[in-house]
C-alpha positions in Angstrom: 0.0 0.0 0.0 1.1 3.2 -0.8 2.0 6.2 1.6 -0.7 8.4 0.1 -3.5 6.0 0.9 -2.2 4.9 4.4 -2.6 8.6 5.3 -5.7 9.2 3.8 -7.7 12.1 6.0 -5.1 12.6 8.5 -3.5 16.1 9.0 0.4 16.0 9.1 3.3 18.1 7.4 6.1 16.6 6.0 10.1 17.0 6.2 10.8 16.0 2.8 8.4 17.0 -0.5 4.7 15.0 -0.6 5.0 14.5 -4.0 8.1 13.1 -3.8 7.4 10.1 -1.3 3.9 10.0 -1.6 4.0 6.6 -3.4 6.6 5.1 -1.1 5.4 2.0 -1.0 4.4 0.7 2.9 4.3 -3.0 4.6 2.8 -2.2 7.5 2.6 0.0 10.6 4.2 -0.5 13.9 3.9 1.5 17.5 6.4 -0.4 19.1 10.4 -0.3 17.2 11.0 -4.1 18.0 8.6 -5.3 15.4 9.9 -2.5 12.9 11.1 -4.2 9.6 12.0 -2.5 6.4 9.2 -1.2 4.6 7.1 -0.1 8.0 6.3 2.7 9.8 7.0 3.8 13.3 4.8 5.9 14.7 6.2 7.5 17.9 3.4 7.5 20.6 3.8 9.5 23.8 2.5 7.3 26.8 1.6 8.1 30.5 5.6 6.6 31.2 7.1 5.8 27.9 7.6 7.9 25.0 7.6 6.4 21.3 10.3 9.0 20.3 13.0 7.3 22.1 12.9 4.5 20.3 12.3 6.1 16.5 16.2 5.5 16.3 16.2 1.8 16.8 13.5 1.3 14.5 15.6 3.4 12.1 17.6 0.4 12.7 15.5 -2.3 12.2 14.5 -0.8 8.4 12.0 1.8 9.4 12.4 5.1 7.4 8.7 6.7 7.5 7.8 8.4 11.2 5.2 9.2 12.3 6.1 12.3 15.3 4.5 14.7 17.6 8.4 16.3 18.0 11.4 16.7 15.6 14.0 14.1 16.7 17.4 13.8 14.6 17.3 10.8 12.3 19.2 9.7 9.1 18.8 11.7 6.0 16.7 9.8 4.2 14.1 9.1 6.8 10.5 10.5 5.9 9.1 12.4 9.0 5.1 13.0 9.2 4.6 15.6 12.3 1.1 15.0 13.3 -0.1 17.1 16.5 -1.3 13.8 18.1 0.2 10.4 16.9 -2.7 8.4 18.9 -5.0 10.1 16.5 -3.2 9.7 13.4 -2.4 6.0 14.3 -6.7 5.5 14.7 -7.0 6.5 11.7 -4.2 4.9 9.4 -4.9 1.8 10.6 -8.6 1.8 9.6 -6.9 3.0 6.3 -4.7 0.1 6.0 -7.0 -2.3 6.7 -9.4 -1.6 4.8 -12.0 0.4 6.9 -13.4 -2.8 8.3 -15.4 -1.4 10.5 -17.7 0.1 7.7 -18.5 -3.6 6.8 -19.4 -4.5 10.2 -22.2 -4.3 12.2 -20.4 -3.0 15.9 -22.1 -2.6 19.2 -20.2 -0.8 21.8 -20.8 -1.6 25.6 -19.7 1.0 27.8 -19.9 1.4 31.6 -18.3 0.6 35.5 -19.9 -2.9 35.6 -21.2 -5.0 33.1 -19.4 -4.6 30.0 -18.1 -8.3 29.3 -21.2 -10.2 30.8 -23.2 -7.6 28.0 -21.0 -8.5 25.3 -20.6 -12.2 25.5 -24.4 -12.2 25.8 -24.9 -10.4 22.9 -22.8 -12.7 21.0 -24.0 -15.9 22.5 -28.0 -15.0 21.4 -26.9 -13.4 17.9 -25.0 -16.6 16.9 -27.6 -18.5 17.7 -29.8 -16.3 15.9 -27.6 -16.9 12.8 -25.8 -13.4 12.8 -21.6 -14.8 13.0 -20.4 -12.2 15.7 -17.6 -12.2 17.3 -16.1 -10.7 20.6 -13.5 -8.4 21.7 -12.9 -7.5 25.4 -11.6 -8.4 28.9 -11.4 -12.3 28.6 -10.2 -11.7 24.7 -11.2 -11.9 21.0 -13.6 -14.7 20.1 -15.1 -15.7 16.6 -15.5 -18.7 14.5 -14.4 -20.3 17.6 -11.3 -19.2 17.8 -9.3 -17.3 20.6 -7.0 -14.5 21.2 -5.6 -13.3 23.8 -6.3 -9.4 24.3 -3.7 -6.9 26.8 -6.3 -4.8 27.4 -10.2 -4.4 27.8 -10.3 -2.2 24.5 -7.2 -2.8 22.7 -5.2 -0.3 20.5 -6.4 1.3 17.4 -3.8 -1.0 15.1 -5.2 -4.2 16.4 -8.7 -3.3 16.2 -8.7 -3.1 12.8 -6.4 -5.8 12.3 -9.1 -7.9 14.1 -11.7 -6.0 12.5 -10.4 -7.4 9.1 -9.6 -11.0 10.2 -12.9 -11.5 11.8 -14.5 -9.6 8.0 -12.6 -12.1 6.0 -13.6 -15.1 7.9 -16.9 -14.4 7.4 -18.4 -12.4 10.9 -21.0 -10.0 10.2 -21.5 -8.4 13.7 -18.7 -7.8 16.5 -19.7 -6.8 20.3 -17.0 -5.2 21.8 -16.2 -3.8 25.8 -15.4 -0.3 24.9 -13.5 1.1 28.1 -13.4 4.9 29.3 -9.3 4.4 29.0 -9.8 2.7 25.5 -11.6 6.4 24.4 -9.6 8.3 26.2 -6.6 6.8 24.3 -8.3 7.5 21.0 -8.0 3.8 20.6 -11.9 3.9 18.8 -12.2 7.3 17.4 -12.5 5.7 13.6 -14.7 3.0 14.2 -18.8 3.1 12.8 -20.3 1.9 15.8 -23.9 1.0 14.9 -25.0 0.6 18.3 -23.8 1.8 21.7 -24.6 0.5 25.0 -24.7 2.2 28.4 -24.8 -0.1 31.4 -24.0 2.2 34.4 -21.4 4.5 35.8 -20.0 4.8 39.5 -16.8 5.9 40.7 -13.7 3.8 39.6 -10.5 4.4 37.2 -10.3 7.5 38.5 -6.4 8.2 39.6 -3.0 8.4 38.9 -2.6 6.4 35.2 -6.2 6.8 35.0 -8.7 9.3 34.8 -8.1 12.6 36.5 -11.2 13.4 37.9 -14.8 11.5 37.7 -15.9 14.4 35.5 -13.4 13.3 33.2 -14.3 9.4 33.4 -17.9 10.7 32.6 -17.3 12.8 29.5 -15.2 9.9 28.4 -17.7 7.2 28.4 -20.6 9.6 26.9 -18.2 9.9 24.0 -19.0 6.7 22.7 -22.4 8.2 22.1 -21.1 10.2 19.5 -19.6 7.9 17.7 -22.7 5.6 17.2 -25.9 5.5 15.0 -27.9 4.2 18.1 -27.9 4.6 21.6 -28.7 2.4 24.4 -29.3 3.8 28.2 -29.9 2.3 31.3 -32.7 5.1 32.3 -32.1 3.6 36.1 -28.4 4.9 36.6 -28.3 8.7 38.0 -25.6 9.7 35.3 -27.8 8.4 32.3 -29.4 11.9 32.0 -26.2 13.7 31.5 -24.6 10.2 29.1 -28.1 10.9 26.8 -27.8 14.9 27.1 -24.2 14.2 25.9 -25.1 11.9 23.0 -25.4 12.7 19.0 -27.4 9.3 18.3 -31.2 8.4 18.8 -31.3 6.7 22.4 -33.9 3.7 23.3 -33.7 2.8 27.5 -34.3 -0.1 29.7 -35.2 0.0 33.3 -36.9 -1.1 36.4 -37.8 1.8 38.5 -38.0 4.1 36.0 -40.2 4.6 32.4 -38.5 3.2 29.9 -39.2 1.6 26.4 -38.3 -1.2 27.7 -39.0 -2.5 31.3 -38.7 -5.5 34.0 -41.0 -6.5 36.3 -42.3 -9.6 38.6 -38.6 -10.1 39.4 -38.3 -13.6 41.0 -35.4 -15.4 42.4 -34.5 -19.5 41.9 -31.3 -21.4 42.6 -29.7 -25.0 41.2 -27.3 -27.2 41.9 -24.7 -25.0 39.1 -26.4 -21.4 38.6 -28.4 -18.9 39.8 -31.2 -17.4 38.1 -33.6 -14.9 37.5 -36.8 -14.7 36.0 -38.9 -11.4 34.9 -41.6 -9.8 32.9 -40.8 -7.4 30.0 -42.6 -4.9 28.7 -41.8 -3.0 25.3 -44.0 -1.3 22.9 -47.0 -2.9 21.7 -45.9 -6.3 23.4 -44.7 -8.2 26.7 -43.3 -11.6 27.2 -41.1 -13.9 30.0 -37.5 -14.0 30.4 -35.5 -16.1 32.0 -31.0 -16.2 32.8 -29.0 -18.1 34.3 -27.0 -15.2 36.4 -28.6 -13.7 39.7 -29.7 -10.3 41.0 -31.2 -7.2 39.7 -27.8 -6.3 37.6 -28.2 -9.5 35.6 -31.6 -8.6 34.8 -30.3 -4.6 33.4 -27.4 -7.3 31.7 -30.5 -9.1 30.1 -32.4 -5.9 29.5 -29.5 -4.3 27.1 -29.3 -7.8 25.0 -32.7 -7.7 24.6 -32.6 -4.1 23.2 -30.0 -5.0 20.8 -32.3 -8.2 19.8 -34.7 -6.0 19.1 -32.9 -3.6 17.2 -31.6 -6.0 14.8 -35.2 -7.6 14.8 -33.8 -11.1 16.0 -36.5 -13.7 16.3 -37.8 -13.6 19.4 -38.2 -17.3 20.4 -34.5 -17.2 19.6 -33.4 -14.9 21.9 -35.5 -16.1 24.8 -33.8 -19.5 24.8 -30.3 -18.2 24.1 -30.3 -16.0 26.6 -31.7 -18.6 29.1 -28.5 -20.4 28.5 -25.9 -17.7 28.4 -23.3 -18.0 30.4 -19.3 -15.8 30.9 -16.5 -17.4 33.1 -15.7 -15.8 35.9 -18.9 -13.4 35.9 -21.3 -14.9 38.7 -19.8 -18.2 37.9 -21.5 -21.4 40.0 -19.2 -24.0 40.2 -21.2 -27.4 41.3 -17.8 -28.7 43.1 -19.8 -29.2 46.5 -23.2 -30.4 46.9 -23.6 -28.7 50.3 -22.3 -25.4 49.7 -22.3 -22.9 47.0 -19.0 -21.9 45.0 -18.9 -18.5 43.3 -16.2 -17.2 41.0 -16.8 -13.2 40.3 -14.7 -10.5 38.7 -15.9 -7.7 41.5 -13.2 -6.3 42.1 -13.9 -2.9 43.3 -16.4 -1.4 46.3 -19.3 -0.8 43.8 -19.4 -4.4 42.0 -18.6 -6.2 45.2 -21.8 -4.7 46.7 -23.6 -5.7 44.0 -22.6 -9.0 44.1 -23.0 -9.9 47.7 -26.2 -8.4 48.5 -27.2 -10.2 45.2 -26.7 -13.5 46.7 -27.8 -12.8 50.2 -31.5 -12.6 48.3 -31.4 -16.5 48.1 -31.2 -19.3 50.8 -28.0 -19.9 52.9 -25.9 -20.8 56.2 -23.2 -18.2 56.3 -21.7 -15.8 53.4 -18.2 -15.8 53.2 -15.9 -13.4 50.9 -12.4 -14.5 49.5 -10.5 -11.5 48.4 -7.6 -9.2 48.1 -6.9 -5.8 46.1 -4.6 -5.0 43.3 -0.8 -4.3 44.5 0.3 -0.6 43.7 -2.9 1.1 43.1 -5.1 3.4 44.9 -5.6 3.1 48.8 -9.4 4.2 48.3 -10.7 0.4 46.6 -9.1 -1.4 49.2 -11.0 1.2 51.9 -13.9 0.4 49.8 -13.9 -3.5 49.6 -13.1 -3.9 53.4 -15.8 -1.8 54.1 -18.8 -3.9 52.1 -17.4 -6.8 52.9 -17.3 -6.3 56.2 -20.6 -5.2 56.5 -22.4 -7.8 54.0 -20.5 -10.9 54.8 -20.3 -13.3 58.1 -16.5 -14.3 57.2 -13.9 -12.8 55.2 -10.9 -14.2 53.8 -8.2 -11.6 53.2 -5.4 -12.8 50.5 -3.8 -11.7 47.7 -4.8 -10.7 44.2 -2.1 -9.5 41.7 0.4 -8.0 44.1 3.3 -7.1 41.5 5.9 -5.4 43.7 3.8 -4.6 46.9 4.3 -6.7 49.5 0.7 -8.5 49.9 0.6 -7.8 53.8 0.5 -4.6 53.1 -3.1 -4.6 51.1 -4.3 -6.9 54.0 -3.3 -4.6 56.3 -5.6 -2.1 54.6 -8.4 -4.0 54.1 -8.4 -5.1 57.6 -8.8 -1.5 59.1 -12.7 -1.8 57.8 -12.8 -4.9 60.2 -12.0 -3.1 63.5 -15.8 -2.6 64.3 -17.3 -5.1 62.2 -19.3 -8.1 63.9 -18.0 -9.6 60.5 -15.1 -12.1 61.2 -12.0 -12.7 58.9 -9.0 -14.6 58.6 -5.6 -13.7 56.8 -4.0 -16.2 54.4 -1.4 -14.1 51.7 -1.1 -16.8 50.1 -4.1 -16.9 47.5 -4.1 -21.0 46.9 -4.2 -21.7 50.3 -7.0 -19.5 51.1 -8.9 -20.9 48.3 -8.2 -24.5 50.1 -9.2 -23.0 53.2 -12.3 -21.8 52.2 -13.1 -25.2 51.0 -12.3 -26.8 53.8 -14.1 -24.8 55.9 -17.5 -25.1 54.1 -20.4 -25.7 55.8 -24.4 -27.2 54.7 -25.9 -24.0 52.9 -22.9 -21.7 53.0 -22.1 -19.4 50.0 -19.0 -18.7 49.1 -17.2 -15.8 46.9 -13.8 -16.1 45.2 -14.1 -12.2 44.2 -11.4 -10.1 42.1 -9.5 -12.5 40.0 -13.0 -13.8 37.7 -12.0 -15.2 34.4 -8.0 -14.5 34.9 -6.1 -17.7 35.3 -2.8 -15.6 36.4 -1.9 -13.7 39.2 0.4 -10.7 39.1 3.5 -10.9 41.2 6.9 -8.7 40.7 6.0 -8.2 37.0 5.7 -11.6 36.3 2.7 -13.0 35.1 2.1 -16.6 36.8 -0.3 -19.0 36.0 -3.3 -19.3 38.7 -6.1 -21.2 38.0 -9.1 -20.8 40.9 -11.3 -23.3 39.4 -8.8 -25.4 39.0 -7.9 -25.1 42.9 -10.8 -25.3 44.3 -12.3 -28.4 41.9 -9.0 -30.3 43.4 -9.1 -29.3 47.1 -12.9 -30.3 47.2 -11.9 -33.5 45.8 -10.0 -34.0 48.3 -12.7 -32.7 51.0 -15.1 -35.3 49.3 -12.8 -38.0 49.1 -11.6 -37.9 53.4 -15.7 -37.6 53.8 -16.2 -41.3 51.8 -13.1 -42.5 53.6 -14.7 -41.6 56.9 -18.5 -42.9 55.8 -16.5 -45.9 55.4 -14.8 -46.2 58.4 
């Protein structure tokens, strides 16, 4: 592909003359100089703690001579510099170029919001396969389609591999892709060239908001309502108290879904059931000019505004009805809510929460159905903000009757340290807890330890089968713990029947 058509629509000057390299013939892009080969570009980005511009010189080496840079940095001669004022920006947009504006030939839905997101988007694509519209996924737990897997550094990843995934999915025959769309992800310019045809808002509380992260909420707010822009249609949680200034802020028509509020589309006759490996929900809903039963296989009121937003999008797209109701019924996302049926006295939950707000919502969830004593495995991320570990301790001291404090990724804090934290919420709490660093042996503890009708919460680590210790990434697989230590607890209870 040529240089002209790479940087098609993007506003840059040149060191050299445009009509001169214009047709310099390009491979393929790069951000970071190690995968540089001759015939790429290098574009120079400037991040939170690395700048791209550093390395424009090594990728010089490695056979790069078109740049793309915010700053004038000596290089050979015959390198071709592009000065763009934002190289974020102008990396969006030449890679929808290169690829071929994918995007265009794809029907995207956007989820946006604190909680939610990849239970939303998994759903989605769960009912529209079934429905006979191919769709893949992009988000937290990775890319899915066709079923094939990759794996994904962040929740929305950079501009380059969207549209490289974009274009694989389009030539493997997808038609529809549901993708998490974070507030860093649009803050990064990581979507600003995507056609989203539908965009989802789930909810909004305080989180990402910090150092490396957002600088105030107000901030975290404008950035999700940008998404809203961006889309032909709009979908709003009418319950959450920010979706006033998220639909004020949008450029698209909006449809909502609620429960306490009027809303095209509403839930009611909420009621509760429980089995041996999930925990539903059933409801009413009530559109326009029709109302039916629903039924999923996730508990609490959040799985029912989860349920509410698929069925929105359902609807939109006009998928059959009988369809959706029976996909949906079905639909299920490791680590989200996950049941495993590893006991058959006690209740085993795996669940992403991993902040104040989502933990809340998960525990009082479950304290809605039947049980003995609720008990809380958790930790908090090593390095970040003091305020989320404030936030857990203080809901799960307050919602549970035992607490285990451990680890979650550490990285270079010393785990005792987040413990330490979290434990402050316990000083007046009648809840009791116990201290275990080390995060396998709490899970085995917590096995051990079960009693009839106890329910139990593995909380922060969800779908991750790694933990996060001095910048090492090493494999930790909860289910995989806790299916073998209550092997072990049934096997020493058949021994002693037995005996």
């Amino acid at each position: 592909m040529k240089l002209l058509e790479i940087m098609n629509e993007v506003i840059f000057t040149c060191n050299k003359l445009w009509d001169d390299v214009k047709n310099t013939e390009i491979k393929d892009l790069a951000y970071n100089s190690s995968k540089c080969e001759d015939g790429y570009i290098f574009v120079a980005i400037k991040g939170e703690t690395v700048d791209g511009h550093k390395y424009a010189q090594k990728a010089y080496e490695r056979g790069s001579r078109v740049f793309i840079l915010q700053d004038d940095i000596e290089l050979n001669e015959d390198a071709i510099k592009l000065f763009v004022e934002d190289s974020r920006i102008a990396l969006s947009r030449m890679s929808s170029n290169y690829f071929g504006n994918p995007s265009k030939d794809l029907k995207i839905i956007g989820v946006t919001g604190t909680k939610g997101k990849t239970t939303i988007t998994n759903y989605i694509s769960e009912v529209l396969n079934k429905a006979g519209l191919n769709t893949g996924v992009i988000g937290t737990n990775g890319t899915f389609y066709n079923g094939k897997s990759e794996k994904t550094v962040n929740t929305t990843p950079e501009s380059y591999e969207l549209h490289r995934i974009f274009r694989t999915m389009l030539d493997s025959g997808v038609k529809c892709v549901s993708m998490e769309v974070s507030s860093g992800g649009i803050m990064m310019e990581r979507v600003k060239d995507i056609e989203f045809d539908i965009a989802i808002f789930s909810n909004l509380s305080t989180d990402h908001v910090g150092p490396k992260e957002h600088p105030t909420f107000e901030h975290y707010l404008e950035c999700k309502a940008k998404l809203f822009t961006l889309a032909k249609h709009g979908i709003v949680n009418i319950d959450d108290k920010y979706a006033k200034q998220i639909i004020e802020k949008s450029t698209c028509d909006i449809e909502t879904f609620g429960i306490e509020n009027k809303a095209d589309i509403v839930a009611n006759d909420i009621d509760y059931s429980r089995a041996l490996d999930s925990l539903g929900v059933s409801f009413n809903v009530q559109a326009k000019n029709e109302e039916f039963n629903a039924y999923i296989c996730s508990p609490g009121t959040f799985s029912i505004y989860n349920a509410l937003a698929v069925i929105s999008v359902c609807r939109y797209l006009k998928v059959d009805q009988h369809i959706m109701l029976d996909a949906l019924r079905n639909a299920k996302v490791k680590g989200r809510v996950e049941v495993l049926p590893i006991l058959d006295y006690a209740t085993i939950i795996i669940d992403y929460a991993h902040n104040g707000v989502s933990l809340e919502n998960i525990l009082q969830t479950l304290k809605k159905y039947d049980h003995n004593r609720l008990i809380c495995l958790f930790g908090s991320v090593g390095g970040r903000t003091e305020l989320r570990r404030k936030e857990l301790g203080d809901v799960a001291s307050r919602e549970c009757d035992l607490c285990i404090l451990t680890s979650d990724n550490p990285d270079f804090e010393d785990p005792m340290n987040v413990i330490k934290d979290i434990a402050d919420s316990f000083e007046n709490s009648d809840c009791e807890y116990i201290v275990e660093p080390d995060r396998r042996v709490a899970i085995e503890k917590a096995i051990e330890i079960a009693k009839e009708g106890d329910m139990i919460v593995f909380a922060g680590k969800g779908h991750e089968e790694y933990q996060l210790i001095k910048g090492q990434r090493i494999p930790f697989s909860e289910t995989e713990i806790a299916i073998n230590a209550s092997k072990k607890i049934m096997a020493n209870k058949e021994r002693k029947q037995l005996s």
